[in-house]
C-alpha positions in Angstrom: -99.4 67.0 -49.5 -101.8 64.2 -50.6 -100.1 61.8 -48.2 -100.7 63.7 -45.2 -104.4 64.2 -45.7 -106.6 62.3 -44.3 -109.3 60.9 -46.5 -112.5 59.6 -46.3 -113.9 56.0 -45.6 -114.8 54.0 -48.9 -118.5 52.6 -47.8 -120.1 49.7 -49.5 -123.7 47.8 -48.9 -123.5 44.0 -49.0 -127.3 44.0 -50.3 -128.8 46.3 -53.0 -129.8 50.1 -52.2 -133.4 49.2 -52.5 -135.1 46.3 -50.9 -138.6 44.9 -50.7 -140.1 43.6 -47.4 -143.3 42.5 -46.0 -144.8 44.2 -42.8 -143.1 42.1 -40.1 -140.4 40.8 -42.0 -137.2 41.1 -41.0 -134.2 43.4 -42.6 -130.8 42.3 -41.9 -128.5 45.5 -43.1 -124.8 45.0 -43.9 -122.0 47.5 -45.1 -118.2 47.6 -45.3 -116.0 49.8 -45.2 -112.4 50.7 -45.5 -110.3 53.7 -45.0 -107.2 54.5 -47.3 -105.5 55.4 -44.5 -105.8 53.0 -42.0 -108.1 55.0 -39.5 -110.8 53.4 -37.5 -114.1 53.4 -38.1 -117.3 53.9 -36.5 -120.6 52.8 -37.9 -124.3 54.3 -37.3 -127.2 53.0 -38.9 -130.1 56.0 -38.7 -133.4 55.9 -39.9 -134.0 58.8 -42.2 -137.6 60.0 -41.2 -138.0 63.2 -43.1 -137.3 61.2 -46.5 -139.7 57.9 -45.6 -143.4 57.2 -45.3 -144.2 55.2 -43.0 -145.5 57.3 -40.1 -144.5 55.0 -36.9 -141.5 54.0 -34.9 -139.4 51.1 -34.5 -135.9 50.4 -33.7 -132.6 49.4 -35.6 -130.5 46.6 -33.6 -126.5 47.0 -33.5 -127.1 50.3 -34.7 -123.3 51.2 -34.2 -122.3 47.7 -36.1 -121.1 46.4 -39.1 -124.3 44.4 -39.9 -127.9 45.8 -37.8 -131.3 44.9 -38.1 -135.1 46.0 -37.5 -138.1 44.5 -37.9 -140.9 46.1 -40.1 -143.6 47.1 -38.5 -146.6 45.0 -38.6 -148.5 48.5 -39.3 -146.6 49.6 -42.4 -148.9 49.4 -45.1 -148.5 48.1 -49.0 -146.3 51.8 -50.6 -145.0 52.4 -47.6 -140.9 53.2 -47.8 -138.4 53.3 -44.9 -135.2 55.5 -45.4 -132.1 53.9 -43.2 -128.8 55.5 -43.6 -125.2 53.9 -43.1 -123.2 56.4 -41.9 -118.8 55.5 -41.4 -117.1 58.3 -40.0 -113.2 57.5 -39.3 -111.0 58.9 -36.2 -108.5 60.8 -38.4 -107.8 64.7 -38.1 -110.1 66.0 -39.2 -112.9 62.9 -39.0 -114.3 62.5 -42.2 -117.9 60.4 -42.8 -119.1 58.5 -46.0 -123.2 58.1 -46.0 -124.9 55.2 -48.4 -129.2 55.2 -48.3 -131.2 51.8 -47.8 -134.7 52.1 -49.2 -137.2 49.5 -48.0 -139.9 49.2 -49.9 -143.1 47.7 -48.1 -144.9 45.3 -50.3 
């Protein structure tokens, strides 16, 4: 029955989808998210490398929070995108996960 299911996390960004960002600016990323039934929830903020285009590294803060950051690189040139992903997974049986994409723009 419906009611004995578990179901997945609801996942929503406190910012747009797609953001624009000078190289060294700073990108402060925020989601929520909720679970309808009351399971807890786990964060991870990944960078999606095969989908962006900028070629370095760098590293996302609080990665398994609520609200992380990362600085862009002071090499990411004008075109450049960075992929991040918000990934929720919740601790019911089985776990279930919820992604949203943040694309950062370098301008």
């Amino acid at each position: 029955p419906f009611a004995e299911a578990n179901h997945e996390p609801e996942v929503v960004l406190n910012h747009a989808a797609d953001l624009n960002f000078k190289a060294g600016g700073w990108v402060k990323l925020s989601a929520k998210a909720t679970d309808p039934d009351g399971d807890e929830l786990a964060y991870r903020w990944w960078r999606y490398q095969e989908a962006d285009t900028y070629n370095g590294n760098f590293a996302i803060q609080n990665a398994d929070k609520r609200i992380a950051s990362f600085n862009v690189p002071v090499d990411a040139k004008k075109g450049d995108t960075i992929h991040v992903i918000c990934e929720v997974t919740d601790d019911g049986t089985p776990p279930l996960t919820r992604y949203r994409r943040v694309v950062v723009y370098i301008r």
